[in-house]
N, CA, C and O atoms as a GROMACS GRO file, in nm:
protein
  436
    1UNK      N    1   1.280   1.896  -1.614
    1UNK     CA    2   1.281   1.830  -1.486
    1UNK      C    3   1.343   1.691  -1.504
    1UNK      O    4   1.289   1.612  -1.582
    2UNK      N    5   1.450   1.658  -1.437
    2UNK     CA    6   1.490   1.488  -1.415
    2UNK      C    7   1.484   1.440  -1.305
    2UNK      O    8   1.525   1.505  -1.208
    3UNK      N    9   1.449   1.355  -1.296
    3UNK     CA   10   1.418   1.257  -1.173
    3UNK      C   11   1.581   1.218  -1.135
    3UNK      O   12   1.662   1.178  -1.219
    4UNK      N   13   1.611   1.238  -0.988
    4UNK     CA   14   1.745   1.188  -0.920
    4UNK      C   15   1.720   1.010  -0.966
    4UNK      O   16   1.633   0.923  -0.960
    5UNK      N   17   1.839   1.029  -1.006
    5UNK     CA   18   1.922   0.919  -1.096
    5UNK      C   19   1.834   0.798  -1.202
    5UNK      O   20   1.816   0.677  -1.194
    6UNK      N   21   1.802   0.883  -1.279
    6UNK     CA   22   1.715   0.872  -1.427
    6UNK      C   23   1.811   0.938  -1.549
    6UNK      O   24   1.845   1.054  -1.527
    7UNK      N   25   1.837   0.906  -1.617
    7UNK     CA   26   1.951   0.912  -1.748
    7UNK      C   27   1.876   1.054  -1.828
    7UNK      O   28   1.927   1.154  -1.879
    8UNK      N   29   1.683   0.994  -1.807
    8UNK     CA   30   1.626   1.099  -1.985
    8UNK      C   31   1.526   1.141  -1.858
    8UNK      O   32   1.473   1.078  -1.767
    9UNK      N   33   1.532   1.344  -1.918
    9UNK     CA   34   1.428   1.440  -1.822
    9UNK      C   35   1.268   1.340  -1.817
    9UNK      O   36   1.208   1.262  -1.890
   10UNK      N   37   1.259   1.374  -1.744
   10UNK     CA   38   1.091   1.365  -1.716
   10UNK      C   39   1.022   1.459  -1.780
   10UNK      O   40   1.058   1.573  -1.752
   11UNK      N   41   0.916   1.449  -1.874
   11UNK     CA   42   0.833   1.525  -1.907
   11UNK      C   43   0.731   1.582  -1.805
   11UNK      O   44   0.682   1.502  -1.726
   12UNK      N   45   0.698   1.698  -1.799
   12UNK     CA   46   0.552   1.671  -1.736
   12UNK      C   47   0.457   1.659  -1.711
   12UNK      O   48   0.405   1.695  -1.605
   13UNK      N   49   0.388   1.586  -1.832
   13UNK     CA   50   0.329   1.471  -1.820
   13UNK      C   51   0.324   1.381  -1.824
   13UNK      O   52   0.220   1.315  -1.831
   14UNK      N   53   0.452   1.336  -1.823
   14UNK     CA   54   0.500   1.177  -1.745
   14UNK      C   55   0.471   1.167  -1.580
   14UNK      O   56   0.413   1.077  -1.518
   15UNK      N   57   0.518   1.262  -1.541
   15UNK     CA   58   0.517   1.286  -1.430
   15UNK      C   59   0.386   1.316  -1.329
   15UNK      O   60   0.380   1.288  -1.210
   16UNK      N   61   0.276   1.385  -1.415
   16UNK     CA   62   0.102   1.394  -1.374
   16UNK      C   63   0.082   1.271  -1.402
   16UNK      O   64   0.020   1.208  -1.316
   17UNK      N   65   0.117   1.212  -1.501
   17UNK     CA   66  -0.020   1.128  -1.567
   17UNK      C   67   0.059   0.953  -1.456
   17UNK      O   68  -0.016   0.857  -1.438
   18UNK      N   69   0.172   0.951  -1.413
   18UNK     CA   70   0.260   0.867  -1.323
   18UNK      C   71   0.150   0.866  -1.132
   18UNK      O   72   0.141   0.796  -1.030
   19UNK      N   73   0.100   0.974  -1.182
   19UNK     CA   74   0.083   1.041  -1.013
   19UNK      C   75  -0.098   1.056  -1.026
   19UNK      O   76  -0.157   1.089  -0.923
   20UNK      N   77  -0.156   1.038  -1.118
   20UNK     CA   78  -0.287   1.031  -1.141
   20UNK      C   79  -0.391   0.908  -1.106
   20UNK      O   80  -0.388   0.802  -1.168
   21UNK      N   81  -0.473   0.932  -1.010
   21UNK     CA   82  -0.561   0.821  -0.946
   21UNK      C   83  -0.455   0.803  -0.839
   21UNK      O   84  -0.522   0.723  -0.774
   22UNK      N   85  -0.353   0.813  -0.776
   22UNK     CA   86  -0.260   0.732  -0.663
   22UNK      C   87  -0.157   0.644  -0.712
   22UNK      O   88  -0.134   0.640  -0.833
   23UNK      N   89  -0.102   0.584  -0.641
   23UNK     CA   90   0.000   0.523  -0.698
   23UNK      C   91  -0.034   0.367  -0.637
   23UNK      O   92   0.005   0.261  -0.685
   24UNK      N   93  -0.082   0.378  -0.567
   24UNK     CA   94  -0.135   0.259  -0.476
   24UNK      C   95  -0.256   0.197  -0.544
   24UNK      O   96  -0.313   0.262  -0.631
   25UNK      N   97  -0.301   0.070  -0.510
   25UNK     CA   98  -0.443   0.014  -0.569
   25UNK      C   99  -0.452  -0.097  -0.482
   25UNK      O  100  -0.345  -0.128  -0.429
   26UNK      N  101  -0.597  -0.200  -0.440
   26UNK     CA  102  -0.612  -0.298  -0.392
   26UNK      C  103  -0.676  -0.405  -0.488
   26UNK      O  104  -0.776  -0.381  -0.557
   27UNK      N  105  -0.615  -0.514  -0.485
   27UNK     CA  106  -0.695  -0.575  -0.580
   27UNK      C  107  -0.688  -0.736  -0.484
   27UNK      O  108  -0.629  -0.751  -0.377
   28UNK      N  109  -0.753  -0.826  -0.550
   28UNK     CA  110  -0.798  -0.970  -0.450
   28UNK      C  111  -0.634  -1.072  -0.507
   28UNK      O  112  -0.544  -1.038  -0.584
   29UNK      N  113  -0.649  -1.167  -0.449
   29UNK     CA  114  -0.521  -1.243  -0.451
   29UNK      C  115  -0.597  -1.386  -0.490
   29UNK      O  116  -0.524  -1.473  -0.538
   30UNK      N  117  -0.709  -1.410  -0.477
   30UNK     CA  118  -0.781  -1.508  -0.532
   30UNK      C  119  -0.847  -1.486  -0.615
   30UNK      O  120  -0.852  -1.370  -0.656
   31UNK      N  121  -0.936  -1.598  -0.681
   31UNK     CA  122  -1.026  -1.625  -0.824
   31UNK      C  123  -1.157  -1.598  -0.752
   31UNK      O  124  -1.181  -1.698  -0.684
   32UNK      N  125  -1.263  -1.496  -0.735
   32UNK     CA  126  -1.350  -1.518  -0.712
   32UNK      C  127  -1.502  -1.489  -0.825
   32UNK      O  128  -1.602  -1.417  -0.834
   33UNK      N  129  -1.418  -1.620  -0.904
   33UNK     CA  130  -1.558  -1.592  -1.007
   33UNK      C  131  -1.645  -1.700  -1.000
   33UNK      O  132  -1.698  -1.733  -1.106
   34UNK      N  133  -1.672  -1.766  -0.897
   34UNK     CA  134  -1.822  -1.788  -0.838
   34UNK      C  135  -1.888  -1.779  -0.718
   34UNK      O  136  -1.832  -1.722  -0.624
   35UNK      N  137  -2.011  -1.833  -0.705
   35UNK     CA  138  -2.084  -1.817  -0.543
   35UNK      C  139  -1.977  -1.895  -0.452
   35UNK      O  140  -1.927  -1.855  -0.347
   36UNK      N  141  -1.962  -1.978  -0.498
   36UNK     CA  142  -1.880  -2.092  -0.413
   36UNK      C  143  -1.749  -2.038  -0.359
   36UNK      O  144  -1.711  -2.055  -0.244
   37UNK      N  145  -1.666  -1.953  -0.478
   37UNK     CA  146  -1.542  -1.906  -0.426
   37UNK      C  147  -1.615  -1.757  -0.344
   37UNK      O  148  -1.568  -1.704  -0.244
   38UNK      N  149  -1.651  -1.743  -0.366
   38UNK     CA  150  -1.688  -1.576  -0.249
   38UNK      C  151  -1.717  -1.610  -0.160
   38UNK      O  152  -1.666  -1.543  -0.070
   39UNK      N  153  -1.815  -1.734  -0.104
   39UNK     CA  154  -1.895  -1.781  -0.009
   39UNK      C  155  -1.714  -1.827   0.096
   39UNK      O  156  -1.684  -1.788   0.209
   40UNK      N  157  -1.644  -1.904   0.016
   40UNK     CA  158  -1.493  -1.916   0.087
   40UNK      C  159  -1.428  -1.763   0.129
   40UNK      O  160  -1.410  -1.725   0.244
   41UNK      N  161  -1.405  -1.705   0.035
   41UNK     CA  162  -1.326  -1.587   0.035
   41UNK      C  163  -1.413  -1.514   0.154
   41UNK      O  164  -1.356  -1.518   0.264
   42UNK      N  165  -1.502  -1.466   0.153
   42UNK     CA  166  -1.586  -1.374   0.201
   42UNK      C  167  -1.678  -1.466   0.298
   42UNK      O  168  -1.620  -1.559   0.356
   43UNK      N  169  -1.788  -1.453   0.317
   43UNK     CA  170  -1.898  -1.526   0.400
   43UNK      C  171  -1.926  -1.633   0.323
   43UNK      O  172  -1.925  -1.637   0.200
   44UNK      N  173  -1.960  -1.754   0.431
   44UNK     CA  174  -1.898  -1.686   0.553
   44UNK      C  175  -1.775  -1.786   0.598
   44UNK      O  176  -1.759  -1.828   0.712
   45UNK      N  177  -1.673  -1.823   0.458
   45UNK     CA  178  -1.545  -1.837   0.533
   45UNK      C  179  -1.454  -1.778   0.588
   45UNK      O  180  -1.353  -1.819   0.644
   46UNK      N  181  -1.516  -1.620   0.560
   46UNK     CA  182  -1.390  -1.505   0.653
   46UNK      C  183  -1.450  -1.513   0.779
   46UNK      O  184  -1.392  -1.442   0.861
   47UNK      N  185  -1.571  -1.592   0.837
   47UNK     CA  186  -1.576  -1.588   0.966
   47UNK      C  187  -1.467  -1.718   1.067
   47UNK      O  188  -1.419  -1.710   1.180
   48UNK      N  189  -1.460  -1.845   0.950
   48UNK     CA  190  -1.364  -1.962   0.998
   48UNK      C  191  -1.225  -1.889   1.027
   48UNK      O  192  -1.143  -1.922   1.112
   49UNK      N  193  -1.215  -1.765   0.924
   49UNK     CA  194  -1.049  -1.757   0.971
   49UNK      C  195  -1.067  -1.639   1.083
   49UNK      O  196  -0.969  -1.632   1.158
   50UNK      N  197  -1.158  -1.557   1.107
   50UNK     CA  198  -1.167  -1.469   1.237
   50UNK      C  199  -1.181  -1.535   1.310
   50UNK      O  200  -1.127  -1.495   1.414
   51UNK      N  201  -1.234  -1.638   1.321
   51UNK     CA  202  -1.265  -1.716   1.487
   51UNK      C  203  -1.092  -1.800   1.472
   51UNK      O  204  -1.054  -1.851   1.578
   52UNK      N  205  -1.054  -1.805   1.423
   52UNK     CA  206  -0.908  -1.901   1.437
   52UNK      C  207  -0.824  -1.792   1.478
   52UNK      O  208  -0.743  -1.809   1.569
   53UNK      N  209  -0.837  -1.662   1.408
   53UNK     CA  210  -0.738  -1.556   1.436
   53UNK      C  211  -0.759  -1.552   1.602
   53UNK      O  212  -0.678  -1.591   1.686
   54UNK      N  213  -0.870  -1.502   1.620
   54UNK     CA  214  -0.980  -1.461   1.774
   54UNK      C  215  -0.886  -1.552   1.916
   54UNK      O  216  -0.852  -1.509   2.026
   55UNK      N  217  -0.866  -1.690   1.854
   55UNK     CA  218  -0.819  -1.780   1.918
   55UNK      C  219  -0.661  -1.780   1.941
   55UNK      O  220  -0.609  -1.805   2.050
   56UNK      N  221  -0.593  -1.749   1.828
   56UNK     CA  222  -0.450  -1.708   1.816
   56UNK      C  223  -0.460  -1.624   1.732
   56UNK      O  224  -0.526  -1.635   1.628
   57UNK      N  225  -0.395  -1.525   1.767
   57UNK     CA  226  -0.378  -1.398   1.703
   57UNK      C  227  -0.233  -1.332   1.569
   57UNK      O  228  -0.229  -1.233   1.495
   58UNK      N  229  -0.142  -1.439   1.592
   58UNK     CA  230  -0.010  -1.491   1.563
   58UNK      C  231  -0.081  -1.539   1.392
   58UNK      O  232  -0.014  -1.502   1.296
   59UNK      N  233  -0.201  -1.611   1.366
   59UNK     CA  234  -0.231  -1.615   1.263
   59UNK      C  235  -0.258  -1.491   1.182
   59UNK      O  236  -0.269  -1.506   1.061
   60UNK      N  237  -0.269  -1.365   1.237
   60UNK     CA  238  -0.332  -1.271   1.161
   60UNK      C  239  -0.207  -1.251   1.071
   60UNK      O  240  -0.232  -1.182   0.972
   61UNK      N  241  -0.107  -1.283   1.078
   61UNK     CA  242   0.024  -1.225   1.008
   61UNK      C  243   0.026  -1.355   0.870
   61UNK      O  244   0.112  -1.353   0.782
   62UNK      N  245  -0.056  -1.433   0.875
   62UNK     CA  246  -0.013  -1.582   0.814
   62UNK      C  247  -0.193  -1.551   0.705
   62UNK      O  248  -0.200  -1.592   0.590
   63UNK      N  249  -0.303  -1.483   0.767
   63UNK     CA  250  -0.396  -1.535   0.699
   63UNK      C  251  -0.445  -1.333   0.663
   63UNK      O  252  -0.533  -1.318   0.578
   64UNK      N  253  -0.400  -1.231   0.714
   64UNK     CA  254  -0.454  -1.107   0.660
   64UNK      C  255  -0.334  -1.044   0.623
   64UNK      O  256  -0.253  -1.130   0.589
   65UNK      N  257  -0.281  -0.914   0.614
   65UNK     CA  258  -0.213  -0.836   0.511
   65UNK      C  259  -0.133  -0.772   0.639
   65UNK      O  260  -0.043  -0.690   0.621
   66UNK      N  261  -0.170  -0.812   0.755
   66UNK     CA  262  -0.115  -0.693   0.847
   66UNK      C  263   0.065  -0.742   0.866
   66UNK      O  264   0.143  -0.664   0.919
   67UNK      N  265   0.098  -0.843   0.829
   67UNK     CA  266   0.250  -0.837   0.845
   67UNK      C  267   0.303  -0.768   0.723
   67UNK      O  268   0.426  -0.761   0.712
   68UNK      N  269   0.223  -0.714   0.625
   68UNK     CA  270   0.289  -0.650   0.541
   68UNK      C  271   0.220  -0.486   0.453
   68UNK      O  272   0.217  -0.430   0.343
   69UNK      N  273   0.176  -0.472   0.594
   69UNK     CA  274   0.135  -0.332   0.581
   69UNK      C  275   0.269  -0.216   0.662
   69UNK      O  276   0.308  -0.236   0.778
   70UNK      N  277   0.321  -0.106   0.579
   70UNK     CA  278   0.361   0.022   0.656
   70UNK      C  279   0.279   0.145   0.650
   70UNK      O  280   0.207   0.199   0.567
   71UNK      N  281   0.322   0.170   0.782
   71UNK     CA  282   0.187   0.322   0.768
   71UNK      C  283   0.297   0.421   0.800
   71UNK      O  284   0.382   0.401   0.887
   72UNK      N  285   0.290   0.531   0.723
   72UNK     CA  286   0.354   0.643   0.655
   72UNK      C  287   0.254   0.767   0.768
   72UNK      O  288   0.139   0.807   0.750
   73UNK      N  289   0.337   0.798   0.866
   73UNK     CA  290   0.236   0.926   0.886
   73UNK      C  291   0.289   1.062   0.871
   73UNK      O  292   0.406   1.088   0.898
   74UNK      N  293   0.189   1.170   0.821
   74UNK     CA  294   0.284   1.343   0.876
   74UNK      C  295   0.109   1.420   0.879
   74UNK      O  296  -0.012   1.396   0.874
   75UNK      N  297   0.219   1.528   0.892
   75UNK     CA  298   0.079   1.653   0.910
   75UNK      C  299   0.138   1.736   0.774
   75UNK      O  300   0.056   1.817   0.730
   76UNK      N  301   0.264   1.730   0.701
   76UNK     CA  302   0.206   1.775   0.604
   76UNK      C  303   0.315   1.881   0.577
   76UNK      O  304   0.340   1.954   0.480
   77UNK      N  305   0.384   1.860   0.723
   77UNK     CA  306   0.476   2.006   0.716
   77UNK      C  307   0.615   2.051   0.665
   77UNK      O  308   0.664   2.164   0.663
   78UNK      N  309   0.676   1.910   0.617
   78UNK     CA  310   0.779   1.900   0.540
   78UNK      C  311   0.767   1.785   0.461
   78UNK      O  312   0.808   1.679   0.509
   79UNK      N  313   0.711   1.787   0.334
   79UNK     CA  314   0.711   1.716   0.254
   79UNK      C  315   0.819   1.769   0.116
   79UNK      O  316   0.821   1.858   0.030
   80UNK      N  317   0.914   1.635   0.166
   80UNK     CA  318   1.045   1.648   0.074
   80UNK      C  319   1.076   1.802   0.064
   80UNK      O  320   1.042   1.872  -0.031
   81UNK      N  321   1.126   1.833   0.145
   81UNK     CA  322   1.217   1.938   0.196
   81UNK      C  323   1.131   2.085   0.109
   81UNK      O  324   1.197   2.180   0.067
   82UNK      N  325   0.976   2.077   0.095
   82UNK     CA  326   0.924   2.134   0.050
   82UNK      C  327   0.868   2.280   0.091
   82UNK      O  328   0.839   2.377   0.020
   83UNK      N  329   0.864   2.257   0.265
   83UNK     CA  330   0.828   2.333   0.362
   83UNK      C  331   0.668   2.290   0.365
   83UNK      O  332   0.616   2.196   0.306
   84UNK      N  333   0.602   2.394   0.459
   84UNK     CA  334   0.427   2.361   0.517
   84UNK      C  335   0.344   2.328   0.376
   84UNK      O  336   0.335   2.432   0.312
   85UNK      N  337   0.306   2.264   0.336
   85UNK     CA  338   0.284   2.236   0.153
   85UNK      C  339   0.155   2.193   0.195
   85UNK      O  340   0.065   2.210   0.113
   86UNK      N  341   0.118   2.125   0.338
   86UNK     CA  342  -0.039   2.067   0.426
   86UNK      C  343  -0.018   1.882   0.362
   86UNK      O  344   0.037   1.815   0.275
   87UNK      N  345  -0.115   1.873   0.489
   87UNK     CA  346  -0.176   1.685   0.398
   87UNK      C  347  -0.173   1.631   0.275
   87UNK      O  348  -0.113   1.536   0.225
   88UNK      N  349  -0.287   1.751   0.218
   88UNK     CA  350  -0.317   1.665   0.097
   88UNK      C  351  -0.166   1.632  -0.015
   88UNK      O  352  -0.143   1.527  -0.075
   89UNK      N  353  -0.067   1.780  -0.015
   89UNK     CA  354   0.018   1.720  -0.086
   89UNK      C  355   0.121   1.592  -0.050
   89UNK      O  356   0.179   1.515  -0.126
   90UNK      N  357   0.118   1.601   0.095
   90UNK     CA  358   0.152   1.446   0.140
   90UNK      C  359   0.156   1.328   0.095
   90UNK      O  360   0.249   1.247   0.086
   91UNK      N  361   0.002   1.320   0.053
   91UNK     CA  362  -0.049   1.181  -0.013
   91UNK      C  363  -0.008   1.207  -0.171
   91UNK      O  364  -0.093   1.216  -0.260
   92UNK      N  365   0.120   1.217  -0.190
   92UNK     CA  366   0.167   1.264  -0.343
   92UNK      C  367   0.265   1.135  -0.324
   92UNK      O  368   0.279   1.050  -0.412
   93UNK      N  369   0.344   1.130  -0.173
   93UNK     CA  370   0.472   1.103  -0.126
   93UNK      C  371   0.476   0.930  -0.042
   93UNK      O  372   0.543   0.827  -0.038
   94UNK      N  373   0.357   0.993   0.013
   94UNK     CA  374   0.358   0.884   0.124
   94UNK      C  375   0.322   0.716   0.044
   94UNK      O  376   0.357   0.615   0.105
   95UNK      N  377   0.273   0.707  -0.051
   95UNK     CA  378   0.255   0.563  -0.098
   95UNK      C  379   0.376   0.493  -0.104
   95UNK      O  380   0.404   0.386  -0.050
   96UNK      N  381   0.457   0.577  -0.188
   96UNK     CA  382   0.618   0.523  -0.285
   96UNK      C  383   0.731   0.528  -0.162
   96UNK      O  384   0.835   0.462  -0.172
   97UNK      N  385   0.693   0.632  -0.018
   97UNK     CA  386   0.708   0.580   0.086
   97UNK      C  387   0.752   0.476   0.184
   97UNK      O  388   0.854   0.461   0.252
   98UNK      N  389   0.564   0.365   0.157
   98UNK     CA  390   0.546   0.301   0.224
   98UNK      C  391   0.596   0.185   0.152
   98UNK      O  392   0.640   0.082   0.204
   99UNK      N  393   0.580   0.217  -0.004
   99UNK     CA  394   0.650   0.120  -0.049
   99UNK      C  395   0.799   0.039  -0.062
   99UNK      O  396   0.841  -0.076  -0.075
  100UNK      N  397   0.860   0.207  -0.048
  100UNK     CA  398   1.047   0.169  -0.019
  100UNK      C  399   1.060   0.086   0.083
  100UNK      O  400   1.138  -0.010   0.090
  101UNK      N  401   0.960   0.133   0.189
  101UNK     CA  402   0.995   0.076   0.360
  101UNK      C  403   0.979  -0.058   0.310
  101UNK      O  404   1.072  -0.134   0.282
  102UNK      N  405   0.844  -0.086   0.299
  102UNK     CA  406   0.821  -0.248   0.285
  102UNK      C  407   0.919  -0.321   0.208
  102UNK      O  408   0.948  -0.438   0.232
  103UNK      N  409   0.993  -0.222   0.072
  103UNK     CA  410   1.120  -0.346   0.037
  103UNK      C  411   1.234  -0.314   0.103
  103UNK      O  412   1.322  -0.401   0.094
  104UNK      N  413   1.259  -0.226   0.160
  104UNK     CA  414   1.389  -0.231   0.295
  104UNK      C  415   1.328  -0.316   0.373
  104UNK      O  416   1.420  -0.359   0.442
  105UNK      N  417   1.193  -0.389   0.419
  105UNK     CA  418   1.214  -0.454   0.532
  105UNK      C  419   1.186  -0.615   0.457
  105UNK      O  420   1.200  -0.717   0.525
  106UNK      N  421   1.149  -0.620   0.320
  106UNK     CA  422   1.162  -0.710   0.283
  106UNK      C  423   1.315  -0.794   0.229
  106UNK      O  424   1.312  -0.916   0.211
  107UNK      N  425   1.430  -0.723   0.209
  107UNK     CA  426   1.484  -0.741   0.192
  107UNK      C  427   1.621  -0.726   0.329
  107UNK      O  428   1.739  -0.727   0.292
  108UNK      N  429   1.590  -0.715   0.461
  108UNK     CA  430   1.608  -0.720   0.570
  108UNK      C  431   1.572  -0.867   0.623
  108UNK      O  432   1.650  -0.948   0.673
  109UNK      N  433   1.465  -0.879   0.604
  109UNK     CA  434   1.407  -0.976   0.682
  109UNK      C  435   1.429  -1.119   0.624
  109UNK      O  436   1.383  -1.217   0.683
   0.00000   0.00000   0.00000
């Protein structure tokens, strides 16, 4: 098996062990290794920035993730020219997806 435009085949288990747990993960963007930083991060300074959002909404793009979220949808029924394959093999596809989009629109924008 070779991956379109990759020089050396893919093994496969390069290819499981590439695709194992998701391809996606969430992790924090701050230090929260004390009371003090969680009490900011979390409660209850995530209530100072909801009530600012609440007020202008134009902040949500400046203080949460939503200007740089894409959502990838299907039912499942042509995944990569695979034919009816269902959902679950979907979520094989849809991360690396959402990820191309976001650097086409990062590199757009």
């Amino acid at each position: 098996m070779t991956a379109v435009g990759v020089n050396s085949p893919a093994t496969e288990a390069e290819v499981f062990a590439a695709h194992e747990g998701g391809k996606l993960s969430v992790g924090v963007t701050t230090d929260l290794n004390d009371s003090r930083a969680l009490s900011i991060a979390y409660t209850p300074g995530v209530a100072m920035v909801s009530e600012a959002i609440a007020k202008d909404p134009a902040l949500a793009l400046r203080y949460t993730w939503a200007g740089r979220l894409v959502a990838v949808v299907t039912d499942g029924t042509a995944v990569l020219g695979l034919g009816d394959v269902a959902r679950p093999c979907s979520a094989t596809v849809a991360p690396v997806l959402a990820y191309r989009s976001r650097t086409r629109l990062s590199l757009v924008a």
